[in-house]
mmCIF file of the N, C-alpha and C atoms, coordinates in Angstrom:
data_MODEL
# 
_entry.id   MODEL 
# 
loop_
_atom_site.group_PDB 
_atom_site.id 
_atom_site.type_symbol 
_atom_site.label_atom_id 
_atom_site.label_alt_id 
_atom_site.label_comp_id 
_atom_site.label_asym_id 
_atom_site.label_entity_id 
_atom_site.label_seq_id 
_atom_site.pdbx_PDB_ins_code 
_atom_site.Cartn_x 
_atom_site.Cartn_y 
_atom_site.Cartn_z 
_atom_site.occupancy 
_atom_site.B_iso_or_equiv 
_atom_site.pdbx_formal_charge 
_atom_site.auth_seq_id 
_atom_site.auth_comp_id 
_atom_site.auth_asym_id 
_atom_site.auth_atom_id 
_atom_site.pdbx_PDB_model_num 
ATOM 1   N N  . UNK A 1 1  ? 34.443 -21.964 -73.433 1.00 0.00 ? 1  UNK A N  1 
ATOM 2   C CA . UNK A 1 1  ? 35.179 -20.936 -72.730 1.00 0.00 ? 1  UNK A CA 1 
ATOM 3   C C  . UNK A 1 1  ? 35.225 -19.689 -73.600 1.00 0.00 ? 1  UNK A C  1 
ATOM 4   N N  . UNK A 1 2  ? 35.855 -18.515 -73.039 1.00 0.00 ? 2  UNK A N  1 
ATOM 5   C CA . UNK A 1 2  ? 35.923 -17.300 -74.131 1.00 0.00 ? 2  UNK A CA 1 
ATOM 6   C C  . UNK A 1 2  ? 36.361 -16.176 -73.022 1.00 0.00 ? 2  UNK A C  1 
ATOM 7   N N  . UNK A 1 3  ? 35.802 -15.070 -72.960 1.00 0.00 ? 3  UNK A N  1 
ATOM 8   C CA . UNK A 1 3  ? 36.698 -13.853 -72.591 1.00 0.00 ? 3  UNK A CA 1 
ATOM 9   C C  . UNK A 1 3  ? 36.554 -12.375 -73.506 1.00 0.00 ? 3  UNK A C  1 
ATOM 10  N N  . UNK A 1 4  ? 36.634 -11.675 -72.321 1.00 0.00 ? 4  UNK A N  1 
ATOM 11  C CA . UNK A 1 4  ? 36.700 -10.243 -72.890 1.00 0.00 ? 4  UNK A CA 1 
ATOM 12  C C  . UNK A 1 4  ? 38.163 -9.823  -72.406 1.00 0.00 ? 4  UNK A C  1 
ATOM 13  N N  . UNK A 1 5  ? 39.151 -9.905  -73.024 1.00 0.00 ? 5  UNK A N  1 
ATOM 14  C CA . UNK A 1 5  ? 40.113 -9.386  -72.815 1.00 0.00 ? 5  UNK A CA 1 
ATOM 15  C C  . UNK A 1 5  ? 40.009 -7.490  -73.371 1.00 0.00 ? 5  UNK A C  1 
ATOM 16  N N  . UNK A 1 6  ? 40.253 -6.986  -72.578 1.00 0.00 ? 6  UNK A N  1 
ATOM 17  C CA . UNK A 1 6  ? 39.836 -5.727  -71.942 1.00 0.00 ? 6  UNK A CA 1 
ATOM 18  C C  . UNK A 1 6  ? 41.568 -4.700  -71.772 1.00 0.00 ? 6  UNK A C  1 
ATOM 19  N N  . UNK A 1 7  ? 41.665 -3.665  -72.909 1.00 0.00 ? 7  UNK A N  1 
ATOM 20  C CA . UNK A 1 7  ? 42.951 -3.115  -72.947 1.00 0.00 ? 7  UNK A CA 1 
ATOM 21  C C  . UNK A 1 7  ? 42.404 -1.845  -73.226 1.00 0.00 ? 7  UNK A C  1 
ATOM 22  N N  . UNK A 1 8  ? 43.093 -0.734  -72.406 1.00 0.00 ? 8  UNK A N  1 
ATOM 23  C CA . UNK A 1 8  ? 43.019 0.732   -72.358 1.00 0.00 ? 8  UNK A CA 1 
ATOM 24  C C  . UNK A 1 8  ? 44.218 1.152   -72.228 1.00 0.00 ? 8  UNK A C  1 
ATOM 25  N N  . UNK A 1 9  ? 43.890 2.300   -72.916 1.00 0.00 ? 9  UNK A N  1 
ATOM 26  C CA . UNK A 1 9  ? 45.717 2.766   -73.182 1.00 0.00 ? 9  UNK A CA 1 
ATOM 27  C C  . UNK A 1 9  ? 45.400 4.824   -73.609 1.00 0.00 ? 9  UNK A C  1 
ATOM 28  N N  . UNK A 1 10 ? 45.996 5.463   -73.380 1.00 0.00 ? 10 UNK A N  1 
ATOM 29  C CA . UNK A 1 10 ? 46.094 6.856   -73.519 1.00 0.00 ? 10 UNK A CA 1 
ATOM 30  C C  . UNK A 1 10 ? 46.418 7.402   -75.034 1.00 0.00 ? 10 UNK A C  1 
ATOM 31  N N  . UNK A 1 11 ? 46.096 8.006   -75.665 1.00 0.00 ? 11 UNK A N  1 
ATOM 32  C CA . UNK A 1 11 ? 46.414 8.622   -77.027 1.00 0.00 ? 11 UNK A CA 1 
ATOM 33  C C  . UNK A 1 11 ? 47.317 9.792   -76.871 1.00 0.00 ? 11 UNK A C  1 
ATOM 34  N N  . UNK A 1 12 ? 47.599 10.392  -76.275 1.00 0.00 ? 12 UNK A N  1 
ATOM 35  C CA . UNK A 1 12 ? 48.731 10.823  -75.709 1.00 0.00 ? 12 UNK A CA 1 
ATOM 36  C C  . UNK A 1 12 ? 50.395 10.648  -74.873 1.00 0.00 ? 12 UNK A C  1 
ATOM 37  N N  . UNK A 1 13 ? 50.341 9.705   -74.796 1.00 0.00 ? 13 UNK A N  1 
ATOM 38  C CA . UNK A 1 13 ? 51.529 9.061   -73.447 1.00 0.00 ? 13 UNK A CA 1 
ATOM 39  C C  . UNK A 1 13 ? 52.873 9.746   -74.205 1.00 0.00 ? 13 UNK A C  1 
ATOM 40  N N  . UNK A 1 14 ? 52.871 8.901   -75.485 1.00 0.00 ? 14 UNK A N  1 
ATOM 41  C CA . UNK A 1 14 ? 54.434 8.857   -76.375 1.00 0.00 ? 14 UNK A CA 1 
ATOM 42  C C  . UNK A 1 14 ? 53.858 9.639   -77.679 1.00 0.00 ? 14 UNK A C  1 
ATOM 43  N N  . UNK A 1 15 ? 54.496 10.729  -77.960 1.00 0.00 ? 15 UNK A N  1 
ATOM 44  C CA . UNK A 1 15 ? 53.949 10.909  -79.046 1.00 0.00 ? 15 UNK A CA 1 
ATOM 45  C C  . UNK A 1 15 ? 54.207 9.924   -80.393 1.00 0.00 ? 15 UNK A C  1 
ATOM 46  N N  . UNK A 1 16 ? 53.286 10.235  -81.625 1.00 0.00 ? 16 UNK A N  1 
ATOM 47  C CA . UNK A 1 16 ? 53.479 9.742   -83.150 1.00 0.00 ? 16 UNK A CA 1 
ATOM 48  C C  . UNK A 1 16 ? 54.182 9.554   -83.816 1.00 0.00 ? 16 UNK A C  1 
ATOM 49  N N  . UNK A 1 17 ? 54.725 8.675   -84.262 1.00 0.00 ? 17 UNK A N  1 
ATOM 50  C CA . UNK A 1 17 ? 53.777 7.177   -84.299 1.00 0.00 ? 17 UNK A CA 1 
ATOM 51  C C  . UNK A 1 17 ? 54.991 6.368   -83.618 1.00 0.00 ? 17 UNK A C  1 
ATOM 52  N N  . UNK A 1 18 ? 54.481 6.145   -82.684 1.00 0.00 ? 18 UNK A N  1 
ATOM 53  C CA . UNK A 1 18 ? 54.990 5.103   -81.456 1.00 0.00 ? 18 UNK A CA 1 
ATOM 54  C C  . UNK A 1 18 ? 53.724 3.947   -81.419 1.00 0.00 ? 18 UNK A C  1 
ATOM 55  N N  . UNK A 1 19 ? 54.590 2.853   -81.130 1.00 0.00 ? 19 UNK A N  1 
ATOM 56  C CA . UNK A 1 19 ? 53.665 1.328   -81.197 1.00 0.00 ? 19 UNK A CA 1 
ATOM 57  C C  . UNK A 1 19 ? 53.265 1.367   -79.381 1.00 0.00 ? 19 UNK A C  1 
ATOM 58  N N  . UNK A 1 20 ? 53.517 2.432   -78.918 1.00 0.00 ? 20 UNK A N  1 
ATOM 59  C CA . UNK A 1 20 ? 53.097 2.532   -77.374 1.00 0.00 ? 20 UNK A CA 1 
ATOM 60  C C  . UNK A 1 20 ? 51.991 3.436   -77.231 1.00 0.00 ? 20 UNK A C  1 
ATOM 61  N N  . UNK A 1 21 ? 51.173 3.856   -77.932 1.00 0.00 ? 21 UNK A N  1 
ATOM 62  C CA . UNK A 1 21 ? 50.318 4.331   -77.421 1.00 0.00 ? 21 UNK A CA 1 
ATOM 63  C C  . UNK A 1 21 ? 48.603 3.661   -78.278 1.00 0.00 ? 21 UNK A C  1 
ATOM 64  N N  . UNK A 1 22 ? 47.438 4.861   -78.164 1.00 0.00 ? 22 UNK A N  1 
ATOM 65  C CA . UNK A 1 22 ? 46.354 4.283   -78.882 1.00 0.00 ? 22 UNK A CA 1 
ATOM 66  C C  . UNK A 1 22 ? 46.077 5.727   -79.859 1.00 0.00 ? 22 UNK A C  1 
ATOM 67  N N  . UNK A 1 23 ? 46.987 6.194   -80.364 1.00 0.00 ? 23 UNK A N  1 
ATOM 68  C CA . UNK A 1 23 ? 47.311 7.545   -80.830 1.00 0.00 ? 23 UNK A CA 1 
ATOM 69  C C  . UNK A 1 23 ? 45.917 7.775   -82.345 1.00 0.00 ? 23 UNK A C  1 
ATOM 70  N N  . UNK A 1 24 ? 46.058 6.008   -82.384 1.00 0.00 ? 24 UNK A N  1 
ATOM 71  C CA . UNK A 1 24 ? 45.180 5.875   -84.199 1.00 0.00 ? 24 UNK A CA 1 
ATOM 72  C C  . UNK A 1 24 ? 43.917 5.283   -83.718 1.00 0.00 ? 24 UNK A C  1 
ATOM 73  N N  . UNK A 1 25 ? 43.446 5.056   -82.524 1.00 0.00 ? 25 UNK A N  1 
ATOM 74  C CA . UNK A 1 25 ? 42.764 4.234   -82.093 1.00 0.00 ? 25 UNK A CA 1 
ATOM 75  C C  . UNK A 1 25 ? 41.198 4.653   -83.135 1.00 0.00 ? 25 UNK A C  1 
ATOM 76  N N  . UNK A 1 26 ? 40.830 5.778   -83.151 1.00 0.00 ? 26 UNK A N  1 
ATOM 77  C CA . UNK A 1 26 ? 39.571 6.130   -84.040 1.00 0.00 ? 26 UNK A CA 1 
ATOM 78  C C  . UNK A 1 26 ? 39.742 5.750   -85.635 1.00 0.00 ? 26 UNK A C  1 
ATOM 79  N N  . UNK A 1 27 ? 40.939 5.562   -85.649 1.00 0.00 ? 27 UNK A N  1 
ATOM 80  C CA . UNK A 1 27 ? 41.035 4.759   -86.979 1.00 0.00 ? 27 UNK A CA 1 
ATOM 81  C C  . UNK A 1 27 ? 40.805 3.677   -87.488 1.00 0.00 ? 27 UNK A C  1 
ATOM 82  N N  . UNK A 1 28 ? 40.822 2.942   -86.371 1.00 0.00 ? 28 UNK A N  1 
ATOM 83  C CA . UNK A 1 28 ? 40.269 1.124   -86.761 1.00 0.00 ? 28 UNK A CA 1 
ATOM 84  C C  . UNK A 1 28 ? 39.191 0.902   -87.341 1.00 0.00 ? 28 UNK A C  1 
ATOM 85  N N  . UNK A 1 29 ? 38.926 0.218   -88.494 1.00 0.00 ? 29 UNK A N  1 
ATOM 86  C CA . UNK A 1 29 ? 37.963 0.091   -89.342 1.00 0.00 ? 29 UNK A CA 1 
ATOM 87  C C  . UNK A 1 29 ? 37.334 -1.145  -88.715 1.00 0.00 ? 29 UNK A C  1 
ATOM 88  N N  . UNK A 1 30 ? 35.725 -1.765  -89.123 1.00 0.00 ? 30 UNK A N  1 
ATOM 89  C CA . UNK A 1 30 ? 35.429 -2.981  -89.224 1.00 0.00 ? 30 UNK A CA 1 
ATOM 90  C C  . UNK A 1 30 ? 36.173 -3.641  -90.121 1.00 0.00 ? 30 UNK A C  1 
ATOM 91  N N  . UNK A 1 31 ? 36.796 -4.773  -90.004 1.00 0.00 ? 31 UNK A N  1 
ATOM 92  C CA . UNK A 1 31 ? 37.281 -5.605  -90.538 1.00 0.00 ? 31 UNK A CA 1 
ATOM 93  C C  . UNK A 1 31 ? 38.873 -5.674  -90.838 1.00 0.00 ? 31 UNK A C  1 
ATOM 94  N N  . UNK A 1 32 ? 39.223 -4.508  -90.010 1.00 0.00 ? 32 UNK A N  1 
ATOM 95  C CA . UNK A 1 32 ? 41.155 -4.437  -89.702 1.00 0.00 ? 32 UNK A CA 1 
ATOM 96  C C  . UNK A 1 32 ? 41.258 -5.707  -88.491 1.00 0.00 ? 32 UNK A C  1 
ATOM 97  N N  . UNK A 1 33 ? 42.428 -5.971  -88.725 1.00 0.00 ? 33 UNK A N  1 
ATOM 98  C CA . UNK A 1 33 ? 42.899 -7.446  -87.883 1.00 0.00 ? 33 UNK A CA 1 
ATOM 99  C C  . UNK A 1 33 ? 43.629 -6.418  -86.791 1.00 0.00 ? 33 UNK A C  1 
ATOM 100 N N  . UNK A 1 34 ? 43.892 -6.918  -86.103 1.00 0.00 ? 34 UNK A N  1 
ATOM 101 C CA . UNK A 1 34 ? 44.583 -6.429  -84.534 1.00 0.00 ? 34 UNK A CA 1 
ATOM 102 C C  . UNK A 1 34 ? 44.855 -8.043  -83.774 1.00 0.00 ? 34 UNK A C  1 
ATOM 103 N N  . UNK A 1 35 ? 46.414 -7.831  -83.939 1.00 0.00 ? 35 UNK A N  1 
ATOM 104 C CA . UNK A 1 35 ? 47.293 -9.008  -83.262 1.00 0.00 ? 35 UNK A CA 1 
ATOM 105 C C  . UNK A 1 35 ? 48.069 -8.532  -81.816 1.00 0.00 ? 35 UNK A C  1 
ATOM 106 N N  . UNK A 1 36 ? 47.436 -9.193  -80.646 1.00 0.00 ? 36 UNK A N  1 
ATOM 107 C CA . UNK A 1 36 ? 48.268 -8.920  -79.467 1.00 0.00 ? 36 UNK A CA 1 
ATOM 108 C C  . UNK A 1 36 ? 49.009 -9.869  -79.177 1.00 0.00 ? 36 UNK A C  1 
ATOM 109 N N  . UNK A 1 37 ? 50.161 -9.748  -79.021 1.00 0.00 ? 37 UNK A N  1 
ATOM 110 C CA . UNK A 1 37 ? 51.386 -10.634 -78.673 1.00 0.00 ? 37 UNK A CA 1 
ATOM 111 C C  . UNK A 1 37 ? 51.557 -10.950 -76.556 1.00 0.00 ? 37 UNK A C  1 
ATOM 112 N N  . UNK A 1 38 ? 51.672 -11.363 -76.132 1.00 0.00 ? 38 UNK A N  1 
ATOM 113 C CA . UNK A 1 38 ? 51.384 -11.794 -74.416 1.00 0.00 ? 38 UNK A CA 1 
ATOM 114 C C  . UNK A 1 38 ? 52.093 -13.188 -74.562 1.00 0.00 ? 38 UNK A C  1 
ATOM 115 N N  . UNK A 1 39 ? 53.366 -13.154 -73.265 1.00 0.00 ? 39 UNK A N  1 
ATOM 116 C CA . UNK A 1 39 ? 53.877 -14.219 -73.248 1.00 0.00 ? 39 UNK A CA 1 
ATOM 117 C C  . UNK A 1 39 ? 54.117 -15.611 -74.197 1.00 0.00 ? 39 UNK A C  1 
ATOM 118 N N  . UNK A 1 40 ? 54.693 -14.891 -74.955 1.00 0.00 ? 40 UNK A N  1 
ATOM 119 C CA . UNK A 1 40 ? 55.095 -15.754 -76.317 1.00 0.00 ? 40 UNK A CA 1 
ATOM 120 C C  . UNK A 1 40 ? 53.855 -16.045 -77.193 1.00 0.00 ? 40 UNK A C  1 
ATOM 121 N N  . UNK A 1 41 ? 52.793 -15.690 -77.170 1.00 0.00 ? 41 UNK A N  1 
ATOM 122 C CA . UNK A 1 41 ? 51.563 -16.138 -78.092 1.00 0.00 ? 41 UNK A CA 1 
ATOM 123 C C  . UNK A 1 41 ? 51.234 -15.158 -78.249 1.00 0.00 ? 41 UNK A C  1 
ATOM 124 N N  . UNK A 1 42 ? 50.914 -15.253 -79.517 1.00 0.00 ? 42 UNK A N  1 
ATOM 125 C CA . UNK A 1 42 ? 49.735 -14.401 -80.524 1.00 0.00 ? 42 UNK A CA 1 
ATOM 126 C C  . UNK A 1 42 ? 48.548 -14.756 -80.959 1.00 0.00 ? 42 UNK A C  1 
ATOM 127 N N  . UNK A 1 43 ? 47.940 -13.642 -80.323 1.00 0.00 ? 43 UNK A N  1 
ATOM 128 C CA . UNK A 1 43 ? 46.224 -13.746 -80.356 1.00 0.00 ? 43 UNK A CA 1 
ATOM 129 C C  . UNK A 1 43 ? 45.972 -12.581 -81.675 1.00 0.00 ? 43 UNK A C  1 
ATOM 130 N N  . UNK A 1 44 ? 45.331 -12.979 -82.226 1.00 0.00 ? 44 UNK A N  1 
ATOM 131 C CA . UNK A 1 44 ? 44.814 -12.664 -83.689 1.00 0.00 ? 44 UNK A CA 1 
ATOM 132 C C  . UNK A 1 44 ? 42.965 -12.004 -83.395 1.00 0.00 ? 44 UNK A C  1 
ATOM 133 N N  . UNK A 1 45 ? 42.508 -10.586 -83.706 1.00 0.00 ? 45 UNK A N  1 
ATOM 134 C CA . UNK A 1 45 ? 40.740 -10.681 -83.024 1.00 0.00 ? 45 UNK A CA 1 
ATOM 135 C C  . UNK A 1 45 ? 40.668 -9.603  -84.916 1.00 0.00 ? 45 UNK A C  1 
ATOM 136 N N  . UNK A 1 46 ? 39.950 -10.122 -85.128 1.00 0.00 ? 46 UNK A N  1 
ATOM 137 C CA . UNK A 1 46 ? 39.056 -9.145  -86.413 1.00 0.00 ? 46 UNK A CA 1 
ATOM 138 C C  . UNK A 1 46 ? 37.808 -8.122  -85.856 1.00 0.00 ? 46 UNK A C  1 
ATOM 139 N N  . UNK A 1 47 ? 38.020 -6.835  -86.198 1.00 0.00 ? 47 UNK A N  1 
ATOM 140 C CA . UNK A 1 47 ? 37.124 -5.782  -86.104 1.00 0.00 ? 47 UNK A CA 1 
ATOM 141 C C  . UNK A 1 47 ? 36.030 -5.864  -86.164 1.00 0.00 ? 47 UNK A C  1 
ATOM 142 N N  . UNK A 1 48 ? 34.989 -6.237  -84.932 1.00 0.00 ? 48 UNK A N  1 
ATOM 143 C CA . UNK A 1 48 ? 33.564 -6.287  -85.610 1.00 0.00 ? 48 UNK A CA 1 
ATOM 144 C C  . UNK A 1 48 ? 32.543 -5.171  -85.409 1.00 0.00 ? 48 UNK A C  1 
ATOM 145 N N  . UNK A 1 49 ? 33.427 -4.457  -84.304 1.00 0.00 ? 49 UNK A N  1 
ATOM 146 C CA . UNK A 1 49 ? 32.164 -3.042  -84.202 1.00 0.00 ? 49 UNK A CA 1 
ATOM 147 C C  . UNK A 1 49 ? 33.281 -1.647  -83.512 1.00 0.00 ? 49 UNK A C  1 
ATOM 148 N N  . UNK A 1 50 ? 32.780 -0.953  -83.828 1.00 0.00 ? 50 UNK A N  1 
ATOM 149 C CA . UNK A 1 50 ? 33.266 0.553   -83.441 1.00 0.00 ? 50 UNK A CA 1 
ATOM 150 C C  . UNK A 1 50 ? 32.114 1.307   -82.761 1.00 0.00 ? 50 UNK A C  1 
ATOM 151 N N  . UNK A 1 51 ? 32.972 1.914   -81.378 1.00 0.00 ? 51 UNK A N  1 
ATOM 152 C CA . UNK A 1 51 ? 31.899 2.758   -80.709 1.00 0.00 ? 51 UNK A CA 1 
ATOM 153 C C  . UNK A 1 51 ? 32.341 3.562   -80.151 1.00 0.00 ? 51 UNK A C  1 
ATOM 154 N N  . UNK A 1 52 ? 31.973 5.023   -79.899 1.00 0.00 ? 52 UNK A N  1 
ATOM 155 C CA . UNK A 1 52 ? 32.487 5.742   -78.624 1.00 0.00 ? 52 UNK A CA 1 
ATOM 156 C C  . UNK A 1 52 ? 31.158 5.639   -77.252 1.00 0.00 ? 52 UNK A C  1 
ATOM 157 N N  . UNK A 1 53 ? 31.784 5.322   -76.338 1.00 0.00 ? 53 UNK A N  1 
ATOM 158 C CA . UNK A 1 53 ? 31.084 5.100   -75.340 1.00 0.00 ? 53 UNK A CA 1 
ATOM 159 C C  . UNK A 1 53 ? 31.315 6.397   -74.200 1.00 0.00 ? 53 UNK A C  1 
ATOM 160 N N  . UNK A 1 54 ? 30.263 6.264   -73.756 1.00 0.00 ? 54 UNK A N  1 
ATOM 161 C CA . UNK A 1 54 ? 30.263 7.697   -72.236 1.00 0.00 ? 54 UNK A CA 1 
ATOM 162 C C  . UNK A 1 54 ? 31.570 7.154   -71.064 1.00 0.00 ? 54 UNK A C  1 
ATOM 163 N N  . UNK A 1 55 ? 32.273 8.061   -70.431 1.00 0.00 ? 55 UNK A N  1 
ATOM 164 C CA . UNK A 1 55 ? 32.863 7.438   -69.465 1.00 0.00 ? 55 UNK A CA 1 
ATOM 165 C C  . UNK A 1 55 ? 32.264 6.605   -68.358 1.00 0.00 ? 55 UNK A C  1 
ATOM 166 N N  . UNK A 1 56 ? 30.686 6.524   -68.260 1.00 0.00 ? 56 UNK A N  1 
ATOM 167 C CA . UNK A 1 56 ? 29.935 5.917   -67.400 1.00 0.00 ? 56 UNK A CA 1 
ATOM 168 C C  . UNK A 1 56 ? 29.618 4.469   -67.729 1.00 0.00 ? 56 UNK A C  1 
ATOM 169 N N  . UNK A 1 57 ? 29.819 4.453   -69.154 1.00 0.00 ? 57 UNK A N  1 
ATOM 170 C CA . UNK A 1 57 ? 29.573 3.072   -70.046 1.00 0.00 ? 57 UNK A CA 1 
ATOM 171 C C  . UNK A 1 57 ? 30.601 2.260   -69.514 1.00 0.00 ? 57 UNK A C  1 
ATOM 172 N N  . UNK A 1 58 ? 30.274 1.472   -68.045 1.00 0.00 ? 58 UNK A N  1 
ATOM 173 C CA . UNK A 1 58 ? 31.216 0.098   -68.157 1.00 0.00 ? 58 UNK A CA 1 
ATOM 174 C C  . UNK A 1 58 ? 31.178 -0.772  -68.667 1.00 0.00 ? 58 UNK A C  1 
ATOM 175 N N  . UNK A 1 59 ? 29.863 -1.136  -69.073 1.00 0.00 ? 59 UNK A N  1 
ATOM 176 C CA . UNK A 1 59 ? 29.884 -2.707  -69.320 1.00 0.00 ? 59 UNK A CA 1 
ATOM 177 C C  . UNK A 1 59 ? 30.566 -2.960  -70.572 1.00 0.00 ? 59 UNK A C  1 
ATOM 178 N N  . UNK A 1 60 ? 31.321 -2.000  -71.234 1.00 0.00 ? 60 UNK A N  1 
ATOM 179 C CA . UNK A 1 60 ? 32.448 -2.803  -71.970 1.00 0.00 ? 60 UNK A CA 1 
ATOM 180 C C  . UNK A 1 60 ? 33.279 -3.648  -71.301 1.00 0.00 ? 60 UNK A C  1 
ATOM 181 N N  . UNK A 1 61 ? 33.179 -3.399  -70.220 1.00 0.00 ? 61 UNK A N  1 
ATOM 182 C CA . UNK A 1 61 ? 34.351 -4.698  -69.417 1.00 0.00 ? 61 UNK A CA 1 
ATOM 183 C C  . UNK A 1 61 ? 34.002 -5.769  -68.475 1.00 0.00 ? 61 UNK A C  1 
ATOM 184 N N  . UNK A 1 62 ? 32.363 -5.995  -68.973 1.00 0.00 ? 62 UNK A N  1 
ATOM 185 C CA . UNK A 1 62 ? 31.881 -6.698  -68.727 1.00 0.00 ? 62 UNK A CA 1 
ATOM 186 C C  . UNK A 1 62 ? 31.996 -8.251  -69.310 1.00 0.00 ? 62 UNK A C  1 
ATOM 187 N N  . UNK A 1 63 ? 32.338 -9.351  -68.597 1.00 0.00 ? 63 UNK A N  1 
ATOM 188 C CA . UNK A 1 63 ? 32.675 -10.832 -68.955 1.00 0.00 ? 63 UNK A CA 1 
ATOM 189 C C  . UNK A 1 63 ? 31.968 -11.518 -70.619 1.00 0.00 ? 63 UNK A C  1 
ATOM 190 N N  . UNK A 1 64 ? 32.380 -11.900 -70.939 1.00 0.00 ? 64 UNK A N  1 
ATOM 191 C CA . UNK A 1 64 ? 31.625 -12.550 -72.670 1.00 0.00 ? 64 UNK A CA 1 
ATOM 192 C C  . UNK A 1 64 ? 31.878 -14.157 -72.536 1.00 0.00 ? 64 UNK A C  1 
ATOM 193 N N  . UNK A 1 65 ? 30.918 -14.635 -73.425 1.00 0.00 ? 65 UNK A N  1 
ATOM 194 C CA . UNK A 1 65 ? 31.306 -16.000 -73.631 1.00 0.00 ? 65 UNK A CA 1 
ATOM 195 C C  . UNK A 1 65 ? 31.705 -16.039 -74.757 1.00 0.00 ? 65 UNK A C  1 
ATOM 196 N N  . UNK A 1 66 ? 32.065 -15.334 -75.476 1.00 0.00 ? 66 UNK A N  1 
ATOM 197 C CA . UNK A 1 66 ? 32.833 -15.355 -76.823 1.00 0.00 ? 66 UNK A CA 1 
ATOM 198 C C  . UNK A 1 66 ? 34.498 -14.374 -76.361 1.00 0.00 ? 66 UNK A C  1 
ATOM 199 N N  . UNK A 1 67 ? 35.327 -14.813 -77.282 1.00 0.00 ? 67 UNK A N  1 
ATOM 200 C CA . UNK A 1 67 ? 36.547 -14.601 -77.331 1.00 0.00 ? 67 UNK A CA 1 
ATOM 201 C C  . UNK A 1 67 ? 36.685 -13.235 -78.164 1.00 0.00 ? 67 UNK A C  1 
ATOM 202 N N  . UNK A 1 68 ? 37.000 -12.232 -77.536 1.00 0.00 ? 68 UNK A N  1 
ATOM 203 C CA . UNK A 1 68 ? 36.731 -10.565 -77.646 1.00 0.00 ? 68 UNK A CA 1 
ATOM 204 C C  . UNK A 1 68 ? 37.536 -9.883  -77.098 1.00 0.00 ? 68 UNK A C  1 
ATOM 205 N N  . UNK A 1 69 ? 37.522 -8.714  -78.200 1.00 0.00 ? 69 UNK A N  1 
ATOM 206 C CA . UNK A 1 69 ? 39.129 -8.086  -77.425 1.00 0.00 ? 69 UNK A CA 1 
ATOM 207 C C  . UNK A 1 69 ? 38.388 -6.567  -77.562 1.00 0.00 ? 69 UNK A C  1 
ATOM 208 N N  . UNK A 1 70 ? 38.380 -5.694  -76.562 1.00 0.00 ? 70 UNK A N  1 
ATOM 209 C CA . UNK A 1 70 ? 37.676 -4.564  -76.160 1.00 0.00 ? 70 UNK A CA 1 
ATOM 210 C C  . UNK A 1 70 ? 39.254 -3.502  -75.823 1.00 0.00 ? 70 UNK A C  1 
ATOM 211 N N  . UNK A 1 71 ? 39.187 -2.206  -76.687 1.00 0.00 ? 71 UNK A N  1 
ATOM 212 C CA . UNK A 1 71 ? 40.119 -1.492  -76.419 1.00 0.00 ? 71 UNK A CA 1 
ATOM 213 C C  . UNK A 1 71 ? 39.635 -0.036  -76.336 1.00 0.00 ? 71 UNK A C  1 
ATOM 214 N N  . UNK A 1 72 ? 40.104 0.274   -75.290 1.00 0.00 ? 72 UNK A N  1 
ATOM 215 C CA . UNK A 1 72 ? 39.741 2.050   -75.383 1.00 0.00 ? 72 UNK A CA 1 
ATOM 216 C C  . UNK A 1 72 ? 40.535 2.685   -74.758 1.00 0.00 ? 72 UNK A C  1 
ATOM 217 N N  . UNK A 1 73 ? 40.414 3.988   -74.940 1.00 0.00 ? 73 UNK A N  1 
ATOM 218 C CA . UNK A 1 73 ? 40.990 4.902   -74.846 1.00 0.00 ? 73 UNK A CA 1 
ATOM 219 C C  . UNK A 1 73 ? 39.881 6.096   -73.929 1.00 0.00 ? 73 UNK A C  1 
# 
């Protein structure tokens, strides 16, 4: 089993530094940890690639058989 869990969020909404927005999002390095919390569990995903993609670029939210966490802005 696995999954692209798939999260977009605005860099603007709340301003800095609020844990509500994606304000640092160009900041994420390869190899920073990123923990999402969802109905009492914590999912843990390590940084493996950085990209800016075209707004036409969907297939980031396209299905995986690996366990993947895709965020943009």
């Amino acid at each position: 089993m696995g999954g692209n869990v798939v999260i977009g969020g605005h860099p603007w909404q709340y301003k800095p530094p609020s844990q509500r927005t994606f304000y640092n999002l160009d900041k994420v390095a390869i190899g920073d940890i990123v923990t999402i919390s969802w109905e009492g569990k914590t999912y843990t995903y390590q940084v493996t690639e950085t990209k800016i993609v075209e707004p036409d670029q969907v297939d980031i939210l396209n299905p995986s058989s690996e366990n993947i966490l895709t965020l943009f802005t």
